[in-house]
VOGU-3710 file (C-alpha; in Angstrom, 3 decimals, decimal comma):
1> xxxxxxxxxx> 20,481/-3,690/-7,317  20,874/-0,336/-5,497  18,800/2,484/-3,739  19,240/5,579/-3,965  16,721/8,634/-2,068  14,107/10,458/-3,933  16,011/13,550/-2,939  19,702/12,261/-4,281  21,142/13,590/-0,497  21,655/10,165/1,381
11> xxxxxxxxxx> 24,183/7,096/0,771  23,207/4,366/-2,020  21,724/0,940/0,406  20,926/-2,420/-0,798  17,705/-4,447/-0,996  18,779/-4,812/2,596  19,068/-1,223/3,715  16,350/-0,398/1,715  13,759/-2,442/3,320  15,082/-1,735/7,223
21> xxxxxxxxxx> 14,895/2,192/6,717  11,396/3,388/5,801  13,027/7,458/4,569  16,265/8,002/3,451  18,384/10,075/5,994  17,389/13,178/3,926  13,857/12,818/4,254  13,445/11,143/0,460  12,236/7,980/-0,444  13,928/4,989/-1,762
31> xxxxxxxxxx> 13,847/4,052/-5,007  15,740/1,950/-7,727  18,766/3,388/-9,251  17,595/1,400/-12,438  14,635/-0,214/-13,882  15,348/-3,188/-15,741  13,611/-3,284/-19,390  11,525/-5,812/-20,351  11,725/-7,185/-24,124  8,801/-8,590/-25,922
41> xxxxxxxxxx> 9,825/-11,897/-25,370  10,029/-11,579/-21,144  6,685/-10,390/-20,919  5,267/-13,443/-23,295  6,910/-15,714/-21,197  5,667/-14,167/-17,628  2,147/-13,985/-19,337  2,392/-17,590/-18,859  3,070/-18,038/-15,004  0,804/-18,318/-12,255
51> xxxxxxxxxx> 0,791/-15,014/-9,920  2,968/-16,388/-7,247  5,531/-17,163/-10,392  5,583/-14,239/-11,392  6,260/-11,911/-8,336  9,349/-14,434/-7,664  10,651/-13,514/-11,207  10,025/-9,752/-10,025  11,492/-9,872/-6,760  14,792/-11,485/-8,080
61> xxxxxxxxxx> 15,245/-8,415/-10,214  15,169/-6,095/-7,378  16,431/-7,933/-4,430  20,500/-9,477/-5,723  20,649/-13,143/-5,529  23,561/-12,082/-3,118  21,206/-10,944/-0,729  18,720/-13,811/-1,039  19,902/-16,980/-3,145  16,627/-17,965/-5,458
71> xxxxxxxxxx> 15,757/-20,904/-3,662  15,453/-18,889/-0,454  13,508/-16,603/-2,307  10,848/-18,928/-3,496  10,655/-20,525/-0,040  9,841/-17,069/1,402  7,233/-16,140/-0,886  5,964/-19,450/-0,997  5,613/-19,101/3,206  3,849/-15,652/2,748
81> xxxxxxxxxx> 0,928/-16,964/1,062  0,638/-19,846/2,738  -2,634/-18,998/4,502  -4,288/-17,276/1,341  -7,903/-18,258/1,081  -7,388/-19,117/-2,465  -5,069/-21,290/-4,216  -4,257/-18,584/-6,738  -3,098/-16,354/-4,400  -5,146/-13,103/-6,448
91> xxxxxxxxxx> -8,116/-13,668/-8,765  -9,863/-12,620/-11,880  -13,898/-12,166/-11,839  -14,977/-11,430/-15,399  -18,619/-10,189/-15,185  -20,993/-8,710/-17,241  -20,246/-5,760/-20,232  -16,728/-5,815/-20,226  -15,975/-5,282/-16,158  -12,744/-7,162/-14,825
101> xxxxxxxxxx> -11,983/-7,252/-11,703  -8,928/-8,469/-9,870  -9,486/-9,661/-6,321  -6,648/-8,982/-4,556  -7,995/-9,395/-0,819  -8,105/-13,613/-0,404  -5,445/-12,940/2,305  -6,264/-13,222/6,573  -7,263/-9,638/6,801  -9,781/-9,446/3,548
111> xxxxxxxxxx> -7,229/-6,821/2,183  -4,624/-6,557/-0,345  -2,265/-5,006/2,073  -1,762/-9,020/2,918  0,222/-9,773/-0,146  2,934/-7,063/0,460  3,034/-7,236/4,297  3,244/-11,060/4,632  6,082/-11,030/1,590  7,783/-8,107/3,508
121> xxxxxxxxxx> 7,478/-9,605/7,190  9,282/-12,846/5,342  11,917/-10,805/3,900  12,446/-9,111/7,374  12,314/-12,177/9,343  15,104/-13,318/6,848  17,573/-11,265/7,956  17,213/-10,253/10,939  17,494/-14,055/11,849  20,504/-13,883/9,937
131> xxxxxxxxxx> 21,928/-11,354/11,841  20,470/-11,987/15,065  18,946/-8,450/15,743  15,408/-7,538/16,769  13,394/-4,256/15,185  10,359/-2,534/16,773  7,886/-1,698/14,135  6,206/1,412/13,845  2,742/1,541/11,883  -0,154/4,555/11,909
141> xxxxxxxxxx> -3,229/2,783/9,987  -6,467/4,569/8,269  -7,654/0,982/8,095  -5,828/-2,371/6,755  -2,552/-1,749/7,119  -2,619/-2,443/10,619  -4,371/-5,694/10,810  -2,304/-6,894/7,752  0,968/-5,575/9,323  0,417/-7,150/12,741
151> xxxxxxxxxx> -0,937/-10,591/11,158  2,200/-10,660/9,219  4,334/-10,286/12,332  2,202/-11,237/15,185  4,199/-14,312/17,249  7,823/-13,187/16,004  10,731/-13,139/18,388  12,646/-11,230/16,090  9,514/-8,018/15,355  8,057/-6,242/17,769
161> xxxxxxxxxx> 4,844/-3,803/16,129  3,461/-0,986/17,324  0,411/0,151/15,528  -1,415/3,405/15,741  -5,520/3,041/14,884  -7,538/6,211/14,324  -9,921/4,978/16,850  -14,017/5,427/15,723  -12,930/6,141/12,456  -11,793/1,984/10,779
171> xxxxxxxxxx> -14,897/0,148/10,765  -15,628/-2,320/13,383  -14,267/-5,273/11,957  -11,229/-3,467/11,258  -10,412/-2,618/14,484  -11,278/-5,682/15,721  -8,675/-7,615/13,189  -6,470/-5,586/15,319  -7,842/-5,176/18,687  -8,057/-8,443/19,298
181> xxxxxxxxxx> -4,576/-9,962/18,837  -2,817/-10,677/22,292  0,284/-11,706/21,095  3,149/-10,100/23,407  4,856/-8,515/20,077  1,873/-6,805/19,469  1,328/-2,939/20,420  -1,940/-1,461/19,897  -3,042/2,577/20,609  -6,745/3,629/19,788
191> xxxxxxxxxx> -5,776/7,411/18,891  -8,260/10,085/19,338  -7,644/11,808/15,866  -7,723/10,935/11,942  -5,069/9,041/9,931  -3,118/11,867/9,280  -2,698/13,432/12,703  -1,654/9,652/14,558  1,076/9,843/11,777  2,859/12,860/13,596
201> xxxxxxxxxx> 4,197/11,290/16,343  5,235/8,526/14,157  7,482/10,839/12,010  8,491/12,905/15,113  10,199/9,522/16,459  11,453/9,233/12,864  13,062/12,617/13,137  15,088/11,444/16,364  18,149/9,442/14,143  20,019/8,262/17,452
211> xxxxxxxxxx> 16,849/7,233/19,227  15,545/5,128/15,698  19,115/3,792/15,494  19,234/2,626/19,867  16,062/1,024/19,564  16,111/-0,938/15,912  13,006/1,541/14,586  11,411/0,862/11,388  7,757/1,279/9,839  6,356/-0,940/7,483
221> xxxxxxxxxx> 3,685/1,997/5,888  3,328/2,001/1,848  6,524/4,345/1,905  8,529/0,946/2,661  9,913/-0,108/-0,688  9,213/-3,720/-0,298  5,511/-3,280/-0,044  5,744/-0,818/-3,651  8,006/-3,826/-5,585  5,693/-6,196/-4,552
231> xxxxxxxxxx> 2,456/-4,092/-5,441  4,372/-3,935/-8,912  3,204/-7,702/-9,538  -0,611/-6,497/-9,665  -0,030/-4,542/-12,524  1,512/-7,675/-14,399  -0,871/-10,304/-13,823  -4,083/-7,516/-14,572  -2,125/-6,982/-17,510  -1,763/-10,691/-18,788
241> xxxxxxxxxx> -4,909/-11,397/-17,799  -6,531/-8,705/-19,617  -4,904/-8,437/-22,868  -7,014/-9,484/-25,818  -3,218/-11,191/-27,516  0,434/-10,546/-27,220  0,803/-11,191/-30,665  0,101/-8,022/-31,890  2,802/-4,996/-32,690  2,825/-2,727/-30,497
251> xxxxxxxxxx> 1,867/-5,154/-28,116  -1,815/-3,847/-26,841  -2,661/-1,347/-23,972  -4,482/-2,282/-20,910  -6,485/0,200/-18,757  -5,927/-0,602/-15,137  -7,866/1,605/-12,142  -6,318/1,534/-9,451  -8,256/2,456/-5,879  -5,305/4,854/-3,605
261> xxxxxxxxxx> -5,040/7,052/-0,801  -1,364/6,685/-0,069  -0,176/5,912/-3,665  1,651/2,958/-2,993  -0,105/0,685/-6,002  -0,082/4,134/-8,378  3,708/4,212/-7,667  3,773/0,329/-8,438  1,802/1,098/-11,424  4,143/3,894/-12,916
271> xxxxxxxxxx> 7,213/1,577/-12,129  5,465/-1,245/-14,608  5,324/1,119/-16,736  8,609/2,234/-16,572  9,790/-1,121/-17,166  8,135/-1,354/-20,152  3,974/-2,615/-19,815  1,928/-1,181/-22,090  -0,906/-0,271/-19,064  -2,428/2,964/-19,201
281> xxxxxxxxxx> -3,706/4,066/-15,481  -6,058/5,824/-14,136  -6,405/6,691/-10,100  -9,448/6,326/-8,258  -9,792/8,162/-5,166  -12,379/9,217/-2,956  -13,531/13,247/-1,878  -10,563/13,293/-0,071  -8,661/14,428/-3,682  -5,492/15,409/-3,674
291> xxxxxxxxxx> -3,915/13,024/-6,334  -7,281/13,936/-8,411  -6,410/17,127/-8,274  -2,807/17,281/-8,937  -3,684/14,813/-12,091  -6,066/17,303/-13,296  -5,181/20,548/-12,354  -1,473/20,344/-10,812  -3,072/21,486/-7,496  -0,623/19,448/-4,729
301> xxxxxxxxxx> -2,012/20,977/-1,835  -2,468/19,735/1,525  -6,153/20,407/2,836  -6,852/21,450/6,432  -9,001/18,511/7,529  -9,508/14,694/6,125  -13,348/13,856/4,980  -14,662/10,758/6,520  -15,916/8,844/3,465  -17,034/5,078/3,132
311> xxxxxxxxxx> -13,675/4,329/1,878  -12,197/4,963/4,749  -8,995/3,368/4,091  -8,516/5,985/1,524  -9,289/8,896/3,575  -6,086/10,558/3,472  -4,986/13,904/2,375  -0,891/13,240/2,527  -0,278/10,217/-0,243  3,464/9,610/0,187
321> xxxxxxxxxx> 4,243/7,974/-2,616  3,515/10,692/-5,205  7,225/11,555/-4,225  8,240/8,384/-5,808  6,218/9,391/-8,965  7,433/12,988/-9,487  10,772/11,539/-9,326  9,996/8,846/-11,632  8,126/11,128/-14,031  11,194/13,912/-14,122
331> xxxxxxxxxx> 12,980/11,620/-15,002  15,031/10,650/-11,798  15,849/14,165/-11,156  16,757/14,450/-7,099  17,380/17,868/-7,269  13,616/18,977/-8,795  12,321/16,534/-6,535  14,218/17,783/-3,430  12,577/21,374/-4,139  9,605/20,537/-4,573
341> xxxxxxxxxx> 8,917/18,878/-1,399  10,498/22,201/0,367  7,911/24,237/-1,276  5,139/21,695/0,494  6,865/21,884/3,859  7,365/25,591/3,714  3,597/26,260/1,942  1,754/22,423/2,369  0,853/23,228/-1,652  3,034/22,502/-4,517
351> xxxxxxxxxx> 1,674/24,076/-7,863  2,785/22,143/-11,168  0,895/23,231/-13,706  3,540/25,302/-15,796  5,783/22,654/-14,717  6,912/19,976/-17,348  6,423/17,602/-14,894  2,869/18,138/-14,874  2,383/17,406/-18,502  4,246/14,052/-18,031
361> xxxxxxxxxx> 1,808/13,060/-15,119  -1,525/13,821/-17,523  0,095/11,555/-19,831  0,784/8,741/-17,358  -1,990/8,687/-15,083  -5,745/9,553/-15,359  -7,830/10,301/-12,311  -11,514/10,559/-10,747  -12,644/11,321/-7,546  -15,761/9,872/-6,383
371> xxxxxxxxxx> -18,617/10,844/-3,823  -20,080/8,362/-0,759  -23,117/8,456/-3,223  -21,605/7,544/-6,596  -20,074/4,466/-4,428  -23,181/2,888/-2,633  -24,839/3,314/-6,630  -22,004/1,289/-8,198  -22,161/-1,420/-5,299  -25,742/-1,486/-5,947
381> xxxxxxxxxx> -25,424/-1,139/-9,579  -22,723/-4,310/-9,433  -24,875/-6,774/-7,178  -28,142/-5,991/-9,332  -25,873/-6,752/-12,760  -23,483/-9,880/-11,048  -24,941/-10,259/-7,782  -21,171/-9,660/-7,018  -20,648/-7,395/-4,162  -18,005/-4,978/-3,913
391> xxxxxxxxxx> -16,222/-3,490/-1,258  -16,609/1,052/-1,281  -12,737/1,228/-2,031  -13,112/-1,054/-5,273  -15,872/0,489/-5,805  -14,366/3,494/-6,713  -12,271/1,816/-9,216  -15,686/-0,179/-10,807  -17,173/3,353/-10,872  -14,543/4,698/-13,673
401> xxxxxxxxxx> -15,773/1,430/-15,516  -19,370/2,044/-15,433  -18,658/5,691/-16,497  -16,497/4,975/-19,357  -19,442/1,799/-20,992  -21,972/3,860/-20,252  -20,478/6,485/-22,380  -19,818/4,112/-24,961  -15,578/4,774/-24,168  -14,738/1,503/-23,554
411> xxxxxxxxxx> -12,859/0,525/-26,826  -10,328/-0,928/-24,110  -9,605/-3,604/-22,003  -9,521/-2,670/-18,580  -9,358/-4,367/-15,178  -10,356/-2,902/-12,027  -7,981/-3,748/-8,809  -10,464/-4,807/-6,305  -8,345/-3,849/-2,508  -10,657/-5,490/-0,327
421> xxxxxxxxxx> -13,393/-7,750/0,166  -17,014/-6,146/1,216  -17,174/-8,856/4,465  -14,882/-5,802/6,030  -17,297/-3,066/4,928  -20,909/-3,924/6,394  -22,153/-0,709/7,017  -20,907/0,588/3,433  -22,824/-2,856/2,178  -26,201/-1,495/3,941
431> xxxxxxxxxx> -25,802/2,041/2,866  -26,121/0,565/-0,172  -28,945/-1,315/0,311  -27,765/-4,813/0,229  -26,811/-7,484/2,808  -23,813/-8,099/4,382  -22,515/-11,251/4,437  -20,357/-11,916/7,066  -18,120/-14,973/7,699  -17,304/-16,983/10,962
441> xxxxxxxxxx> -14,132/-16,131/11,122  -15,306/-12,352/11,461  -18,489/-13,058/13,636  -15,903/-14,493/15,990  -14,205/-11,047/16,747  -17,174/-9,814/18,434  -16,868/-12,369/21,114  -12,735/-11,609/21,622  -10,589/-10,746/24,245  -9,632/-6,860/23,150
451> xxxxxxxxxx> -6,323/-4,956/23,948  -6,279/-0,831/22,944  -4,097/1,370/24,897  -6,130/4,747/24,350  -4,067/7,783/23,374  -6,427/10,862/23,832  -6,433/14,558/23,060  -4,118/16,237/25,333  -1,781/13,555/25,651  1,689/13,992/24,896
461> xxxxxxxxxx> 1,568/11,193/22,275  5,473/11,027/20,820  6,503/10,527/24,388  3,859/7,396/24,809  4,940/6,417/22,133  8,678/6,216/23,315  7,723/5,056/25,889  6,521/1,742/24,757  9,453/1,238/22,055  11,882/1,816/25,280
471> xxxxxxxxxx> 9,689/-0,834/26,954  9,954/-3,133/24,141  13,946/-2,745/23,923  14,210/-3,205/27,736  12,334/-6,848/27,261  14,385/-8,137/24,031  17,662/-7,052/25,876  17,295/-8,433/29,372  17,056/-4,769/30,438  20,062/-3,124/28,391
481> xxxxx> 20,077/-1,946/24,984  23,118/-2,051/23,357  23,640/1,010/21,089  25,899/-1,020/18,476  22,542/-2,744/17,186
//
């Protein structure tokens, strides 16, 4: 299988290359140059296997057995989940009036940024023990991608991680999944700005090819195409699970709502579909709505500031991935792709709404956005109904669900990707009204050791930054960094 860039200007790479380089040289994305189509009598048999099954069967498609023989393959994914809460890796809660939800946070952090991360730290670990090299990881976080990245990697000889934390603005218990790991691999800046702001000194190291290349530099962020293929498994098993038969011809849609600020699972979503499974989606987001917006009204326009919502995780105003899906949905066309994303560097707006590309996206995706209010009523309205409570992200998702039942619209079997577990959200649980319930394992944090290098206003952060990856190279090498690796 080979990668080529969103924006058809850089070199074809492997599985391999793929998963090392974050962008393409040209600023694109990577991306399949083919999606394998799945008959009728694939997707009866993968209805049949267990979650951890079926991502194997996924990931073989995409890696190359060249790259990673199958039994290597299961062994890694098998080590990736080995410290999953529950034996089932992901889980299906059916509750009352039709509402099913798939739990995809039993991993260490709560989130379901654990299933990619600790499948793509494997992968990583794979070859770069295979090759004997070292990489420096660079990660900004609105939330769970920090903790999950650094728990995937924490202890490695062969990772280093670096993660930026918009500090005051994760919950407590986020920051302190992250604060709070010692490990010497581990890198960790408390950044006096939003999500989107600790992400430009990130991409301004990014920028520097020579300097990425001297020091091993890669970022493990939802643009990394390993964390997308194996997001693409969520959209399977909520599919299998949820379909009333596969018996039926045309086999039978399923409604999946999927919770995004990035777009990472969307992307995962519209590459299922791709493929060939019948799941119609719809995007959840919260006020900060700019995939809402471009669903609804082809309005792709960067606003000024991020809103701090209770989904904070969310709160993000530059979702990366819808590059992947306007180059999926125009039908792999680098060139319309490459222009488009010049219009939003030159004018941070991209209008598509006499664009053909826009009526594609309304027929692929459906969207809502939904207010701090309309989230603390649908956690309420869930633990009065299941006494099931929900975390504010998936509650955006169980929101759509409740809108569409109580308007009698719900002809359809849906299932709602659940992206985090509500221990990580106490103060969204009590703005709801209910109790938190907390376990040991996160009570524990309080009483840590903590580690936070502050980066504040009026620092030069790219060059702290540097700073610390030159650091880290200094220590793997003995000193000298050898520009060959």
């Amino acid at each position: 299988m080979w990668y080529t860039s969103t924006r058809g200007m850089a070199p074809r790479v492997n599985f391999e290359g793929a998963l090392f380089s974050g962008y393409a040289p040209d600023g694109g994305l990577y991306v399949p140059e083919e999606f394998p189509q799945l008959d009728r009598e694939t997707l009866r048999h993968w209805s049949t296997l267990s979650y951890r099954s079926l991502l194997k069967e996924l990931c073989a498609l995409f890696i190359g057995l060249e790259l990673i023989p199958r039994h290597d393959l299961n062994d890694l994914i098998d080590q990736a989940f080995s410290r999953f809460r529950h034996r089932d890796v992901v889980h299906l809660r059916r509750l009352r009036n039709g509402l099913n939800i798939l739990e995809l946070w039993h991993g260490v952090t709560y989130a379901f940024k654990d299933l990619s991360l600790s499948c793509t730290a494997q992968f990583l670990q794979y070859f770069l023990q295979k090759r004997k090299k070292h990489v420096t990881i660079v990660v900004g976080t609105s939330g769970d991608t920090g903790s999950a990245a650094i728990e995937s990697v924490q202890g490695s000889k062969n990772m280093d991680i670096i993660v930026l934390l918009p500090k005051g603005l994760c919950t407590k218990i986020q920051e302190l999944q992250m604060t709070t790991v010692l490990k010497e691999n581990v890198h960790v800046f408390g950044v006096e700005g939003n999500s989107d702001e600790l992400d430009e000194p990130i991409k301004a190291v990014f920028a520097d090819v020579p300097f990425v290349q001297k020091h091993n530099l890669m970022s493990l962020n939802s643009i990394n195409w390993s964390r997308v293929l194996v997001q693409m498994a969520h959209h399977f098993f909520a599919y299998f699970q949820c379909a009333p038969s596969l018996d039926t011809h045309p086999l039978p849609a399923v409604e999946v709502v999927v919770p995004t600020g990035a777009g990472g699972n969307l992307a995962a979503g519209c590459i299922a579909q791709k493929m060939g499974l019948p799941i119609r989606l719809v995007v959840a987001v919260n006020r900060n709505d700019i995939i809402h917006r471009t669903v609804q009204k082809g309005d792709f326009s960067l606003c000024e500031v991020v809103k701090p919502t209770l989904a904070s995780a969310m709160d993000i105003q530059v979702p990366y991935n819808m590059e992947r899906i306007f180059w999926l949905l125009s039908d792999s066309d680098s060139q319309a792709t490459r222009a488009l994303y010049m219009l939003l560097e030159i004018h941070s707006s991209i209008q598509l709404l006499f664009l053909f590309l826009f009526i594609v996206l309304s027929e692929a995706v459906t969207s809502e956005s939904v207010s701090d209010e309309a989230i603390t009523q649908t956690m309420g309205r869930c633990w009065e109904e299941n006494q099931y409570l929900l975390c504010p992200h998936s509650a955006t998702a169980v929101n759509y669900h409740y809108q569409q039942t109580d308007s009698g619209q719900s002809s359809i079997s849906r299932c709602c990707l659940a992206s985090a577990s509500a221990v990580k959200f106490p103060e969204a649980v009590q703005a709801a009204g209910l109790t938190p319930q907390t376990p040991a394992e996160i009570l524990a944090l309080e009483h840590k050791e903590t580690r936070c290098l502050p980066m504040q206003r009026g620092d030069d952060w790219m060059q702290m930054l540097r700073d610390t990856i030159e650091g880290v190279s200094q220590r793997w090498h003995g000193g000298a960094v050898n520009p060959s690796e």
